[in-house]
Gaussian input, Z-matrix of N, CA and C with variables (Angstrom, degrees):
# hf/3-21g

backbone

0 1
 N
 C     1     B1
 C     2     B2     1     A1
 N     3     B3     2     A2     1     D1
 C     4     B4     3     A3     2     D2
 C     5     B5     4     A4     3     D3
 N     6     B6     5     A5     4     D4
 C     7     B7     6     A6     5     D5
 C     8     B8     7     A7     6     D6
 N     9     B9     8     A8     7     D7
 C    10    B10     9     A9     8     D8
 C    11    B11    10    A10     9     D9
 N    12    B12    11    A11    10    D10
 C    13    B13    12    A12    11    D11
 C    14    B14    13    A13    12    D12
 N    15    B15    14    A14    13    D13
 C    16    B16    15    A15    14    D14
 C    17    B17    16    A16    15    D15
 N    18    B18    17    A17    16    D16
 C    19    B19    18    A18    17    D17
 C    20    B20    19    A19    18    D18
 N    21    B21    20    A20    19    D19
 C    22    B22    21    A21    20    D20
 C    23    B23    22    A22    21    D21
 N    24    B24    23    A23    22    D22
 C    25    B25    24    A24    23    D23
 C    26    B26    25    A25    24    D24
 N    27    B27    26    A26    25    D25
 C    28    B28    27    A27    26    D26
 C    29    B29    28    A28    27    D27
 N    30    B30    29    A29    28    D28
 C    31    B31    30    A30    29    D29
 C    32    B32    31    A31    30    D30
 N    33    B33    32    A32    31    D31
 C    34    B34    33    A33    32    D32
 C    35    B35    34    A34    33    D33
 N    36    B36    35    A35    34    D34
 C    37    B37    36    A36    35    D35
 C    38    B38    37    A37    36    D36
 N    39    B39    38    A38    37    D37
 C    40    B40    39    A39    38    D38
 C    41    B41    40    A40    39    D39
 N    42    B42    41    A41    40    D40
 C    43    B43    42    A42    41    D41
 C    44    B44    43    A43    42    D42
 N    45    B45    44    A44    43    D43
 C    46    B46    45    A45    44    D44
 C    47    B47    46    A46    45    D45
 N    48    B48    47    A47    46    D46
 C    49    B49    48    A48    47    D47
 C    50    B50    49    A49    48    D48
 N    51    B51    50    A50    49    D49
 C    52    B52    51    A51    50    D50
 C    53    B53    52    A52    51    D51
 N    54    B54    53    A53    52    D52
 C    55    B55    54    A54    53    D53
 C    56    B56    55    A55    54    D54
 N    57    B57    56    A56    55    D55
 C    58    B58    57    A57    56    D56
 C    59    B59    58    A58    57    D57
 N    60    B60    59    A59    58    D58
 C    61    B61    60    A60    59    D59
 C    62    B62    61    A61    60    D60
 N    63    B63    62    A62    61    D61
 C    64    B64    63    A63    62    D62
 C    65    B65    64    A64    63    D63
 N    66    B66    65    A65    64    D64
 C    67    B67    66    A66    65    D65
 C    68    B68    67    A67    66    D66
 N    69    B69    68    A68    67    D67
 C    70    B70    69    A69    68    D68
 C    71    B71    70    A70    69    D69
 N    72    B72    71    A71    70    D70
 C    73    B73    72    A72    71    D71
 C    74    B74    73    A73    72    D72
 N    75    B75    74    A74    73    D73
 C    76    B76    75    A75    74    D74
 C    77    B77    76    A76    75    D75
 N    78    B78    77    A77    76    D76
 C    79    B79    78    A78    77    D77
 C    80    B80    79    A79    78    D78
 N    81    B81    80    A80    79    D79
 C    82    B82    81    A81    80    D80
 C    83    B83    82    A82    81    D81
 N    84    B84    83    A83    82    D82
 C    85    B85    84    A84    83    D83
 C    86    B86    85    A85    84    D84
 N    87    B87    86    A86    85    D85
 C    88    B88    87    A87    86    D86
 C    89    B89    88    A88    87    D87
 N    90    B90    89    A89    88    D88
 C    91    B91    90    A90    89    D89
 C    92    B92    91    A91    90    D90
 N    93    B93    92    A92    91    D91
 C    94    B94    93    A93    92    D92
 C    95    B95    94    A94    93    D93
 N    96    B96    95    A95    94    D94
 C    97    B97    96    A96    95    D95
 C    98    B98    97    A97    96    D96
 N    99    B99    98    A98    97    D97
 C   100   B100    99    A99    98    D98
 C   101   B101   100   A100    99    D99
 N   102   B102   101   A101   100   D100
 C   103   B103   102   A102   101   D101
 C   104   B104   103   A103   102   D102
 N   105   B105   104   A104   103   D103
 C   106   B106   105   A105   104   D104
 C   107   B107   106   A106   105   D105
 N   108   B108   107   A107   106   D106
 C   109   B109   108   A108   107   D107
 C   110   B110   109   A109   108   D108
 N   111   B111   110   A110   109   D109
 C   112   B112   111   A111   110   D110
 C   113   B113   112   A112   111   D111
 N   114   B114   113   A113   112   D112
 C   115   B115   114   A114   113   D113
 C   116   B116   115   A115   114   D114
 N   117   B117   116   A116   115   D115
 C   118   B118   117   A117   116   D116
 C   119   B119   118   A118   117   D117
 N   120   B120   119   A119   118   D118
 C   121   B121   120   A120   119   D119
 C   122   B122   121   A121   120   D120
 N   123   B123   122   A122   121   D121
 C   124   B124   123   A123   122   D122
 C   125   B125   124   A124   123   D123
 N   126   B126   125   A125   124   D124
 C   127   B127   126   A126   125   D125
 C   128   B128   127   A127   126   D126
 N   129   B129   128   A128   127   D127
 C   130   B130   129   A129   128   D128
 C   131   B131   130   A130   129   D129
 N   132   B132   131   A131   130   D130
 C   133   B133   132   A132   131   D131
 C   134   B134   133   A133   132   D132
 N   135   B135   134   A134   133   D133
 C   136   B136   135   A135   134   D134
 C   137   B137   136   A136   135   D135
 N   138   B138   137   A137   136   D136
 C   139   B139   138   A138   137   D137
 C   140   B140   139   A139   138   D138
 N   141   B141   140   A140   139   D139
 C   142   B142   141   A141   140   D140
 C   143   B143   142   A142   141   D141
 N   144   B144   143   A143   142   D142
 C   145   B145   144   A144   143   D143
 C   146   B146   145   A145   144   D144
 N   147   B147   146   A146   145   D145
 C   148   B148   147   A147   146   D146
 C   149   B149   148   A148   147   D147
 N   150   B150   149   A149   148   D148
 C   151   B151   150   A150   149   D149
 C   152   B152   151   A151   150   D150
 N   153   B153   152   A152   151   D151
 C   154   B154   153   A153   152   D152
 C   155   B155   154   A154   153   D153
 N   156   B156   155   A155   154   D154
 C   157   B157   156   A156   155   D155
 C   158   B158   157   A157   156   D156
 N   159   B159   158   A158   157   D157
 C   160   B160   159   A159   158   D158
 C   161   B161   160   A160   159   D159
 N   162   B162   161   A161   160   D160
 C   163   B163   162   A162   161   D161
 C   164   B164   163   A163   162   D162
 N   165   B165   164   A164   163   D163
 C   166   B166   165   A165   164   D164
 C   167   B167   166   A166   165   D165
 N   168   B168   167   A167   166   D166
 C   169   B169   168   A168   167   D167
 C   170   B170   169   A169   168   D168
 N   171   B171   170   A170   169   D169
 C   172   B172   171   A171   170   D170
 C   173   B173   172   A172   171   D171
 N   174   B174   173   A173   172   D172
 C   175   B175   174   A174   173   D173
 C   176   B176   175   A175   174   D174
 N   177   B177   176   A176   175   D175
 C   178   B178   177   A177   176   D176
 C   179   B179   178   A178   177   D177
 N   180   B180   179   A179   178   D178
 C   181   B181   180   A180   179   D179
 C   182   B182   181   A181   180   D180
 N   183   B183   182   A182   181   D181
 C   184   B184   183   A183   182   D182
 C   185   B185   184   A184   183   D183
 N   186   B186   185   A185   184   D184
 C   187   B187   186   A186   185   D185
 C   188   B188   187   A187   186   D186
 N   189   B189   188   A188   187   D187
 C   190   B190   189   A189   188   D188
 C   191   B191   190   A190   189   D189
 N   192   B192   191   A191   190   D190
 C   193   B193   192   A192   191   D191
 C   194   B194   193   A193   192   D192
 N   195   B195   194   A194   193   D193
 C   196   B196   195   A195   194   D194
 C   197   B197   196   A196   195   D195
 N   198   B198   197   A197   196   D196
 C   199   B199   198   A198   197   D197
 C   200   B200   199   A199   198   D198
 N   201   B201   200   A200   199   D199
 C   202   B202   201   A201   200   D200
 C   203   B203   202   A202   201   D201
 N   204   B204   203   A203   202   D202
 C   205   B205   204   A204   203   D203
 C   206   B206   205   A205   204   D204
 N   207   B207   206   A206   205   D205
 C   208   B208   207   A207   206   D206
 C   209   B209   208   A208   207   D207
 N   210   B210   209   A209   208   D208
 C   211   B211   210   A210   209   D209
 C   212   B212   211   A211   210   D210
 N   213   B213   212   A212   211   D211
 C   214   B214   213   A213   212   D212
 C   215   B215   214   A214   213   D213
 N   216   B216   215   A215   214   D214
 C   217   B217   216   A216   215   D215
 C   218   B218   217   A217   216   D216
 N   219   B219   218   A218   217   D217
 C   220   B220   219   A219   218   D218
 C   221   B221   220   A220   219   D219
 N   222   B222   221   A221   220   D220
 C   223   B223   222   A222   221   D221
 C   224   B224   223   A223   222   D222
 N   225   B225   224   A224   223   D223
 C   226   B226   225   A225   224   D224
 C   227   B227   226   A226   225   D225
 N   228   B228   227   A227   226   D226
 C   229   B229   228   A228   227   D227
 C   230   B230   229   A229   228   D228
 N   231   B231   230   A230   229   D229
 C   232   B232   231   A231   230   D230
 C   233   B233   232   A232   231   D231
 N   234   B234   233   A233   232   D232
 C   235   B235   234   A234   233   D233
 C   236   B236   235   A235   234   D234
 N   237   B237   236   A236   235   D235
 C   238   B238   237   A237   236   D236
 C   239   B239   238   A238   237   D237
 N   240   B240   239   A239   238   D238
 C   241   B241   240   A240   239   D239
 C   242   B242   241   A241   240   D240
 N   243   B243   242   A242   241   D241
 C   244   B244   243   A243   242   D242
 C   245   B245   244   A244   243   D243
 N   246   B246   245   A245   244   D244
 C   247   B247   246   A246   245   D245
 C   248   B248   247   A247   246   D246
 N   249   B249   248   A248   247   D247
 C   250   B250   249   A249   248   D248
 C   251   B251   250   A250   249   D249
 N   252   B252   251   A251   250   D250
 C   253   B253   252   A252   251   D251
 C   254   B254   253   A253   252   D252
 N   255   B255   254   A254   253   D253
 C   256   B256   255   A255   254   D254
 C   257   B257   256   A256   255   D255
 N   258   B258   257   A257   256   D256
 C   259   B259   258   A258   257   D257
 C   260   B260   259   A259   258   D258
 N   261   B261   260   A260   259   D259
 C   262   B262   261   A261   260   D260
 C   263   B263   262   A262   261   D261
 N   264   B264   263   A263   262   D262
 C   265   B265   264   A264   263   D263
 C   266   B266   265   A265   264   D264
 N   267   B267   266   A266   265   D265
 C   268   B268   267   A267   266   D266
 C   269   B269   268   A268   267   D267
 N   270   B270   269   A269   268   D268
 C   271   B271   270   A270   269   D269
 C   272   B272   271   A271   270   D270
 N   273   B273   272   A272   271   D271
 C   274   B274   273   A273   272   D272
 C   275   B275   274   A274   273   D273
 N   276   B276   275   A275   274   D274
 C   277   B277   276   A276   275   D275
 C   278   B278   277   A277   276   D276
 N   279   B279   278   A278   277   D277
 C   280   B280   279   A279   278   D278
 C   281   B281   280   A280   279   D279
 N   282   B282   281   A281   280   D280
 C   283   B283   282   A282   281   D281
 C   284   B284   283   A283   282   D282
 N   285   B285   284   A284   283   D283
 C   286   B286   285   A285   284   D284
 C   287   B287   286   A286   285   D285
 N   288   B288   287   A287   286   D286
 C   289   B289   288   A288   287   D287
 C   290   B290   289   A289   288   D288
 N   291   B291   290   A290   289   D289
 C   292   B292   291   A291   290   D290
 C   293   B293   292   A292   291   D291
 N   294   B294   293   A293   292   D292
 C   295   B295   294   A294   293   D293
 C   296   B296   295   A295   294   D294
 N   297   B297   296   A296   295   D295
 C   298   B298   297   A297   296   D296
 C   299   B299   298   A298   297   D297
 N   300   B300   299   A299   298   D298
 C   301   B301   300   A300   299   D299
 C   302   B302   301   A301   300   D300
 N   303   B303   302   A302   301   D301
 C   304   B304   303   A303   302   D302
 C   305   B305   304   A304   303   D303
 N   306   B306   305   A305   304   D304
 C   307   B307   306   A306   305   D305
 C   308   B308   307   A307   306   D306

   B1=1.4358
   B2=1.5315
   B3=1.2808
   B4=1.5752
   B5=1.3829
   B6=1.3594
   B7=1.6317
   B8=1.9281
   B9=1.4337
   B10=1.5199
   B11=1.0393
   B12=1.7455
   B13=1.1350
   B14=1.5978
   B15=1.2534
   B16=1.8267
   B17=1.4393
   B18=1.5604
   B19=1.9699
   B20=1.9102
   B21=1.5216
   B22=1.4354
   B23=1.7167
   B24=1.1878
   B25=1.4881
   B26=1.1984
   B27=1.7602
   B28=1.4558
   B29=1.9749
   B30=1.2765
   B31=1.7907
   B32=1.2435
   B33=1.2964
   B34=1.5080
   B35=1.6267
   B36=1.1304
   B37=1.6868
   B38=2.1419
   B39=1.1229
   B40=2.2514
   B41=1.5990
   B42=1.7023
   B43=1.1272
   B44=1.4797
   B45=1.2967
   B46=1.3017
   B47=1.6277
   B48=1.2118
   B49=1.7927
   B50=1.4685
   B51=1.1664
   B52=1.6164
   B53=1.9849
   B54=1.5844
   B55=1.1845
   B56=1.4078
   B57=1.2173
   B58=1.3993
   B59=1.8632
   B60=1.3944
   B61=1.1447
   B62=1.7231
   B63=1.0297
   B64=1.8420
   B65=1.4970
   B66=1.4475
   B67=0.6029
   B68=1.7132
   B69=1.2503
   B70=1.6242
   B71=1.7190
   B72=1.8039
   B73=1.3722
   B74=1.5726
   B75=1.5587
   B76=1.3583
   B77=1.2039
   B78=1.3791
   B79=1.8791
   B80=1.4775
   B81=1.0165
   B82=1.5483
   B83=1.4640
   B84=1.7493
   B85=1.6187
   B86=1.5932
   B87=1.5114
   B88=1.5286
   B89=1.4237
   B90=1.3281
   B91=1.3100
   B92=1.2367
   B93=1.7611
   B94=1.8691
   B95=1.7409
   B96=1.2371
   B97=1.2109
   B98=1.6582
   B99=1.4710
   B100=1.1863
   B101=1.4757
   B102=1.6344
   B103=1.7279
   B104=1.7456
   B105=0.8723
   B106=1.4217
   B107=1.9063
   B108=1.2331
   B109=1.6470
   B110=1.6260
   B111=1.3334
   B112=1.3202
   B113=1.7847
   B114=1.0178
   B115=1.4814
   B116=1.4314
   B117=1.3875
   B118=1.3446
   B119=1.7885
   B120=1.1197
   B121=1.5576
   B122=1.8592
   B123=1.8749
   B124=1.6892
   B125=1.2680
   B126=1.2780
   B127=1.5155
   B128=1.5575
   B129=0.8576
   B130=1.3162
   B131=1.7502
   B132=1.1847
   B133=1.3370
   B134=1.4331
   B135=1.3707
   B136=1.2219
   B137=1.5106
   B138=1.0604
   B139=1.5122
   B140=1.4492
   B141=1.3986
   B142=1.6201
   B143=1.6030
   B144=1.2186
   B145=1.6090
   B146=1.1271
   B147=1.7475
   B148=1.7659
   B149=1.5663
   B150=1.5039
   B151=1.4557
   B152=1.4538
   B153=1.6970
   B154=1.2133
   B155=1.6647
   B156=1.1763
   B157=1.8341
   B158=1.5991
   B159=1.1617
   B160=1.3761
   B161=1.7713
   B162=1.4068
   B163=1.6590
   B164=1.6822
   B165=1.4747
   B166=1.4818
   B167=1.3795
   B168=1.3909
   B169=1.6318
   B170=1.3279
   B171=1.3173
   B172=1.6500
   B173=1.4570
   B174=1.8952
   B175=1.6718
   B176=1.6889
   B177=1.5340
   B178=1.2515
   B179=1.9925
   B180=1.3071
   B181=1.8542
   B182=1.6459
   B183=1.4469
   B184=1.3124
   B185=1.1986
   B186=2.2544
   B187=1.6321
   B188=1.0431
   B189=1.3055
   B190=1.0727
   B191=1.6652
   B192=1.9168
   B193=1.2414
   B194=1.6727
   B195=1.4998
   B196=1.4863
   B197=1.5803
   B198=1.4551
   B199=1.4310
   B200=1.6865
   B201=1.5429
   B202=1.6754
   B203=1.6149
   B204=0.8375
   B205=1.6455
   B206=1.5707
   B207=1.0601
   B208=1.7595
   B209=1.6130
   B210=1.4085
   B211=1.9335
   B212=1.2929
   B213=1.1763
   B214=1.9162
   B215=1.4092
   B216=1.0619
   B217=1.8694
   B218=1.4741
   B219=1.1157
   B220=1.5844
   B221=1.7645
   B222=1.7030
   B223=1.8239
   B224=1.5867
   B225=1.3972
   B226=1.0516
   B227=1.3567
   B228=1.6798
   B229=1.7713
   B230=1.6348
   B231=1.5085
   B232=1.3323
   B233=1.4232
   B234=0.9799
   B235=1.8902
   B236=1.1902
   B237=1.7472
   B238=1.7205
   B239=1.8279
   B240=1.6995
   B241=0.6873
   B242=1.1054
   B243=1.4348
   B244=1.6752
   B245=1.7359
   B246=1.5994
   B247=1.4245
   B248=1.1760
   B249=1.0277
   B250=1.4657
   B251=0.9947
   B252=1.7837
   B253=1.2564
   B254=1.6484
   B255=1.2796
   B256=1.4666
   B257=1.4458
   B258=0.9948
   B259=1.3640
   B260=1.5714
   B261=1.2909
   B262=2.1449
   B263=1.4421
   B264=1.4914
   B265=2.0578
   B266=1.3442
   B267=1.4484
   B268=1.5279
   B269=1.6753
   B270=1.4571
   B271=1.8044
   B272=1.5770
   B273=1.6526
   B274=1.1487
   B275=1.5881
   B276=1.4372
   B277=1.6902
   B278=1.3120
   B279=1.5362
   B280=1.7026
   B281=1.6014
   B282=1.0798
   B283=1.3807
   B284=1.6258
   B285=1.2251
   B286=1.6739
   B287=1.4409
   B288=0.8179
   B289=1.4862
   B290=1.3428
   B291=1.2113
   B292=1.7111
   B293=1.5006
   B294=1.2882
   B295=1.0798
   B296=1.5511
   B297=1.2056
   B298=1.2886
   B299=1.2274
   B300=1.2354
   B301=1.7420
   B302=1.5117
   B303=1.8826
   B304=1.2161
   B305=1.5796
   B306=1.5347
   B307=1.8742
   B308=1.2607
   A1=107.75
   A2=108.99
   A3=109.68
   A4=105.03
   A5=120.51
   A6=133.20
   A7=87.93
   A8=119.20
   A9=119.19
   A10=113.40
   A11=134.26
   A12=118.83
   A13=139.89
   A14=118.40
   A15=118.52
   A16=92.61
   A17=104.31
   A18=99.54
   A19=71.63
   A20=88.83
   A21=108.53
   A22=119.53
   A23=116.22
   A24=104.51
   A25=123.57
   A26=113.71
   A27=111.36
   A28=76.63
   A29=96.88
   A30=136.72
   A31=106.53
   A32=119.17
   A33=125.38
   A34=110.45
   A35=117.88
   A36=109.18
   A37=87.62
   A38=111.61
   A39=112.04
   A40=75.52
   A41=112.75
   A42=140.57
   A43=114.08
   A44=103.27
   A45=105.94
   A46=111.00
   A47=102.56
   A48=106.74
   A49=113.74
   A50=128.57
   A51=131.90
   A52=78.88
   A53=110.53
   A54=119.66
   A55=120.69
   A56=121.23
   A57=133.38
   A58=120.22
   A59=145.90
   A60=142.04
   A61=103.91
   A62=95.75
   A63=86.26
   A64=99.62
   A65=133.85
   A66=153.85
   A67=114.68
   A68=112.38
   A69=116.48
   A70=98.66
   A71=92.72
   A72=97.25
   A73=96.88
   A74=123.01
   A75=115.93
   A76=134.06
   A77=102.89
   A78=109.89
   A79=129.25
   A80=150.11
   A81=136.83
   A82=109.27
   A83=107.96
   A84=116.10
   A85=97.26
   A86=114.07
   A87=116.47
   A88=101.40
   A89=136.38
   A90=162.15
   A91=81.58
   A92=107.10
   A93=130.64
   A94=91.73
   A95=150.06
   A96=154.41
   A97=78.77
   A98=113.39
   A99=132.51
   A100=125.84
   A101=100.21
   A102=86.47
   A103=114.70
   A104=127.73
   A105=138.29
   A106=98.58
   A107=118.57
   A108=125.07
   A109=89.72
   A110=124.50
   A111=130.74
   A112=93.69
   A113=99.26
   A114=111.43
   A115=128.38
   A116=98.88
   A117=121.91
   A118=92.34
   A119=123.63
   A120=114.20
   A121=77.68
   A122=89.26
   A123=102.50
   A124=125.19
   A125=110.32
   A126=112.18
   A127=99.70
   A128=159.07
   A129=141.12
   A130=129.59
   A131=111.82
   A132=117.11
   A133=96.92
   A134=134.12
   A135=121.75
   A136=120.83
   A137=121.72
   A138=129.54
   A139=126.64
   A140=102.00
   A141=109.44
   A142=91.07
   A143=120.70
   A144=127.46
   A145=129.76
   A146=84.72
   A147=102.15
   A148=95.62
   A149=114.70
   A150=95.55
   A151=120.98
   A152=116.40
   A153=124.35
   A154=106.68
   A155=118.55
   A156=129.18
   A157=99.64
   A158=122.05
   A159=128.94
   A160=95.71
   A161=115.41
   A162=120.65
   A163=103.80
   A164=103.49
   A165=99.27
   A166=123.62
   A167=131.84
   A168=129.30
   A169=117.51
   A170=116.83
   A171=101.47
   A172=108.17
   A173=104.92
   A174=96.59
   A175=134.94
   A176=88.80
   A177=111.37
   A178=106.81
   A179=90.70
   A180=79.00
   A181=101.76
   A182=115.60
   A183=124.21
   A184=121.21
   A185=111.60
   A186=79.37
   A187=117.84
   A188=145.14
   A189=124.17
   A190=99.48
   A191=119.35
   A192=119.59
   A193=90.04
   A194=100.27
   A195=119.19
   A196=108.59
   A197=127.92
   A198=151.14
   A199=99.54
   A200=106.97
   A201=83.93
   A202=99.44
   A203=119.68
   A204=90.73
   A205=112.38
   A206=128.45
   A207=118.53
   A208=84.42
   A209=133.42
   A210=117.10
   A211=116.88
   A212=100.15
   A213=103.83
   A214=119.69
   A215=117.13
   A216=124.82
   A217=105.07
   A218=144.15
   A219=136.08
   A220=91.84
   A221=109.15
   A222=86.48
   A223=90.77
   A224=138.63
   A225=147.03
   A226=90.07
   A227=126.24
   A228=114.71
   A229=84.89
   A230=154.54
   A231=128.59
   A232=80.49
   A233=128.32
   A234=119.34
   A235=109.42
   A236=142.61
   A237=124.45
   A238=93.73
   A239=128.67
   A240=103.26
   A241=139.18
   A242=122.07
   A243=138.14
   A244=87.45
   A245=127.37
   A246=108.24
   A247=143.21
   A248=133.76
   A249=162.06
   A250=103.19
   A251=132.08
   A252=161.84
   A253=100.62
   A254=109.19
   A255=108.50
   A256=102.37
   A257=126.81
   A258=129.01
   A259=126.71
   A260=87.63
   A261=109.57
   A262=83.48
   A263=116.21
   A264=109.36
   A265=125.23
   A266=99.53
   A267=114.79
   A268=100.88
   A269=107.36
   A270=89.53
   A271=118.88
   A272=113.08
   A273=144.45
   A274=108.05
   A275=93.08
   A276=114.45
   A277=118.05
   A278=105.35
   A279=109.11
   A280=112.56
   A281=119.18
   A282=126.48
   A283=78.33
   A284=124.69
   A285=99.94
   A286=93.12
   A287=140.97
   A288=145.43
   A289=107.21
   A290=125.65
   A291=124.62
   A292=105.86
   A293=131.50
   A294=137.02
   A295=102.80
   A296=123.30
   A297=125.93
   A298=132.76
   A299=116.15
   A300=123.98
   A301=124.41
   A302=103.34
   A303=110.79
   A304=97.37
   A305=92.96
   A306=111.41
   A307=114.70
   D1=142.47
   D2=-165.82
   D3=-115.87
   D4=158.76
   D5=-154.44
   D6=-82.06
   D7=134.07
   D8=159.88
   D9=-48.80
   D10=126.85
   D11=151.36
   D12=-81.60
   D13=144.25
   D14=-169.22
   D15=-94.19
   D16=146.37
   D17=146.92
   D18=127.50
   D19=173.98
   D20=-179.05
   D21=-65.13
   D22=136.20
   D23=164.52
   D24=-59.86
   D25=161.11
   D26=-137.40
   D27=-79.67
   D28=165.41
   D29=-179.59
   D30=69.57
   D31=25.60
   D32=161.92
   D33=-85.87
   D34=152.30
   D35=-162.92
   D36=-89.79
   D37=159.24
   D38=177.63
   D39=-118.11
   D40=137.34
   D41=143.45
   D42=-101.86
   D43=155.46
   D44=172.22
   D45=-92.88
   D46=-165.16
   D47=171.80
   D48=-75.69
   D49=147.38
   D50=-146.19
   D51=-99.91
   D52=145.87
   D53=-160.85
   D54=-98.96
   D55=122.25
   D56=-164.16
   D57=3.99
   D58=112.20
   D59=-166.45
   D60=52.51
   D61=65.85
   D62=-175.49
   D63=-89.00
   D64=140.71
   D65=-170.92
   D66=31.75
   D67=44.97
   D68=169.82
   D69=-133.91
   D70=163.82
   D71=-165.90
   D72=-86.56
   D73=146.00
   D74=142.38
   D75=-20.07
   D76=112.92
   D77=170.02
   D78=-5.74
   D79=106.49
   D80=148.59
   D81=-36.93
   D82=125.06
   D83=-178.90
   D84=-71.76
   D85=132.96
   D86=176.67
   D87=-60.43
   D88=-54.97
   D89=-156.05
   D90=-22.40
   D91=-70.35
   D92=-141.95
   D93=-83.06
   D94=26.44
   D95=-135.55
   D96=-148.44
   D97=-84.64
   D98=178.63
   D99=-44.29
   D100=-47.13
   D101=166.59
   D102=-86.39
   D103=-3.37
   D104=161.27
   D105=-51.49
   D106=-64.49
   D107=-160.65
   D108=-79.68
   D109=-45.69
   D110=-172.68
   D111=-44.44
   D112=-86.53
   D113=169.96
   D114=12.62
   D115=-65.66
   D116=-159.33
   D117=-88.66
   D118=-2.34
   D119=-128.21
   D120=-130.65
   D121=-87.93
   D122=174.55
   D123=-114.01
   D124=85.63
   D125=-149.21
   D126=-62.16
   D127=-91.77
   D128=-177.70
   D129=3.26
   D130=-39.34
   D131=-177.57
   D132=-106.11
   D133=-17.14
   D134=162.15
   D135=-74.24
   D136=-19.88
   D137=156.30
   D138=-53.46
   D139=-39.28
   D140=-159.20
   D141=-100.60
   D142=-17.02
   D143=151.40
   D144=-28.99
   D145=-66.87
   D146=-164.01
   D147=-74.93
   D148=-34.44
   D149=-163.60
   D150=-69.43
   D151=-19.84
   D152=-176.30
   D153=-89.23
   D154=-21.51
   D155=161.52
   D156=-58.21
   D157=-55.28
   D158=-159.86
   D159=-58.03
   D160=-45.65
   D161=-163.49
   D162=-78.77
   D163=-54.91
   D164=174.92
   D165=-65.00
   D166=-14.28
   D167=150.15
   D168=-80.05
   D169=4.35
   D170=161.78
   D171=-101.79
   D172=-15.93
   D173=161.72
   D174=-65.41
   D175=-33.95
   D176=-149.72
   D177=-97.94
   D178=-35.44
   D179=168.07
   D180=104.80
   D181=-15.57
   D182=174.82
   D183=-82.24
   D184=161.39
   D185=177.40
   D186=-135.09
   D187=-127.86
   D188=-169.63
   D189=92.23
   D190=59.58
   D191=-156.44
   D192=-116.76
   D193=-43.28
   D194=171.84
   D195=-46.25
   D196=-76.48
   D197=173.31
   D198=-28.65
   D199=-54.16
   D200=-178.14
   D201=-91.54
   D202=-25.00
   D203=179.91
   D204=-76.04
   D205=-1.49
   D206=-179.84
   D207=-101.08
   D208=-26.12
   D209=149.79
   D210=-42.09
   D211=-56.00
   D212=-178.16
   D213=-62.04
   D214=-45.04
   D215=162.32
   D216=-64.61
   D217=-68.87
   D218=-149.52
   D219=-71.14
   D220=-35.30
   D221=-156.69
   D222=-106.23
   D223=47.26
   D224=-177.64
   D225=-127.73
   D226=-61.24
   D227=-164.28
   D228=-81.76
   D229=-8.76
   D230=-160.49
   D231=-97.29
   D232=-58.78
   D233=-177.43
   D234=-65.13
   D235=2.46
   D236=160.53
   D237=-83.42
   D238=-31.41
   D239=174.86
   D240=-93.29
   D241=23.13
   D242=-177.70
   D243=-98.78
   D244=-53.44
   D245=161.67
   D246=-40.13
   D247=-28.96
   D248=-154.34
   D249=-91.91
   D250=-72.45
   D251=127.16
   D252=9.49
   D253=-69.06
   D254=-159.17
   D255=-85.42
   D256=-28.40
   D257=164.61
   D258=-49.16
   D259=-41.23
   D260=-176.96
   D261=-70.06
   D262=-64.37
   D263=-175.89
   D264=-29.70
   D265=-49.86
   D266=-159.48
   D267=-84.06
   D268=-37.34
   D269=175.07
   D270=-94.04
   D271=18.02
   D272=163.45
   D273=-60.07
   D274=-66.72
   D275=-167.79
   D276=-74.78
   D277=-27.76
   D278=169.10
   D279=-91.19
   D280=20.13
   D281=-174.19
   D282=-114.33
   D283=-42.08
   D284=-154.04
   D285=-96.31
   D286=-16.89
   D287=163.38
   D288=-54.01
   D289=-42.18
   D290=-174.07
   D291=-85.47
   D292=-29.24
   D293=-166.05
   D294=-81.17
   D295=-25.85
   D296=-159.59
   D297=101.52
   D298=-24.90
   D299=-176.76
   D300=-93.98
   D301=24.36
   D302=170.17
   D303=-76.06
   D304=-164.04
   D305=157.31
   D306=-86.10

């Protein structure tokens, strides 16, 4: 008596197992996801997001290259203009202090 055989009948083509992400794109890096919302949100930490998204997708092969760099632009000009801002305050406040019409 002979052992059953498994697997396709013969003139059927045997594939193997289809090979790791086969035909899908590389992951989106969460990182560049996060400094994207950061961004919009706390621009400061969405900056320092994107820039560390930006390094680990040139390690990593993932993408999401776009996402952190429009982090790096949006929370780069929203934090020059929170500098800017606080700067105009502060020589605001020492102006009204000298003038007299502080407290």
């Amino acid at each position: 008596m002979s052992q059953p055989s498994y697997g396709p009948p013969p003139g059927y083509p045997v594939y193997g197992p289809p090979p790791p992400n086969a035909g899908y794109p590389p992951p989106t890096n969460p990182m560049a996801v996060a400094a994207l919302v950061c961004a919009l949100t706390i621009a400061p930490v969405g900056l320092g997001l994107g820039i560390a998204a930006r390094r680990q997708i040139r390690r990593t092969g993932e993408q999401g290259d776009g996402l952190a760099l429009a982090g790096i632009i949006i929370g780069g000009t929203v934090t020059g203009i929170y500098v800017v801002l606080l700067a105009v305050l502060v020589i605001a406040w020492i102006t009204l202090l000298n003038t007299g019409f502080g407290p």
